[in-house]
C-alpha positions in Angstrom: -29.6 31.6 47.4 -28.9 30.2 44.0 -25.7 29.1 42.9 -24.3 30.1 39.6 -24.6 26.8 37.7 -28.4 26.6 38.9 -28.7 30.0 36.9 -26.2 28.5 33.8 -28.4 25.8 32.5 -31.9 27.7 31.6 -29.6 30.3 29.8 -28.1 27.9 28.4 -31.2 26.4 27.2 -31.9 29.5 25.8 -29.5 29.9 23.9 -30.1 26.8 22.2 -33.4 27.3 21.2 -32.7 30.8 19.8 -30.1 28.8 17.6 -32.2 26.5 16.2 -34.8 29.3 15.8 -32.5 31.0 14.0 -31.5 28.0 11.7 -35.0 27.2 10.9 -35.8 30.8 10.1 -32.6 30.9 7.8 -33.9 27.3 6.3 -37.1 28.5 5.3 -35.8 31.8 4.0 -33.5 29.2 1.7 -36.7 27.8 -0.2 -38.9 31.1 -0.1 -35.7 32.1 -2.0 -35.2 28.8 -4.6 -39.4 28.7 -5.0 -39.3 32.6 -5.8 -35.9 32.1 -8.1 -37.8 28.7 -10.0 -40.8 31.1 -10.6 -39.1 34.1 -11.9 -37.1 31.4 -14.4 -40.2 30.0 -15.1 -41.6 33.4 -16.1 -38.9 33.8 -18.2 -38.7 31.0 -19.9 -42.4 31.4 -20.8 -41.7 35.2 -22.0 -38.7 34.1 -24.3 -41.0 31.2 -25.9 -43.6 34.4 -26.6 -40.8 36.3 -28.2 -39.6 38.3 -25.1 -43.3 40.3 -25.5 -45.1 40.4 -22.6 -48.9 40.1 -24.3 -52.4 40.2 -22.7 -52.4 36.3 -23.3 -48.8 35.3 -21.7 -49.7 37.3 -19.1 -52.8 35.1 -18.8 -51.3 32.4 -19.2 -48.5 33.2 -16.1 -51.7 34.0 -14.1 -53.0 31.0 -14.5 -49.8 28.3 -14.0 -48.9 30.6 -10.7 -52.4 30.2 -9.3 -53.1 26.8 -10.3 -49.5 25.5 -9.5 -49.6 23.4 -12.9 
């Protein structure tokens, strides 16, 4: 028969490791965020210096700077 401390710890445990699974998901969800905000300003920024016109070329030009990470 087990006692209930034998039966505390490994819930315990548990607990633990769905905390820090929780803070790790909530981390990484923090820079998806700040990566996707940088992007979109960066977009932005590169629309406004083509007069707020998205064109066949600044569109290009996004393209390639997002997929080239230059």
């Amino acid at each position: 028969m087990k006692s209930a401390a034998s039966t505390a710890f490994p819930v315990s445990r548990e607990r633990e490791k769905s905390a820090a699974l929780r803070f790790l998901r909530r981390v990484y969800q923090a820079i998806l965020t700040s990566r996707q905000r940088q992007a979109d300003r960066e977009i932005a920024r590169m629309l406004h210096l083509n007069g707020d016109v998205l064109t066949d070329s600044a569109e290009r030009e996004i393209e390639r700077r997002f997929k080239l990470g230059a």
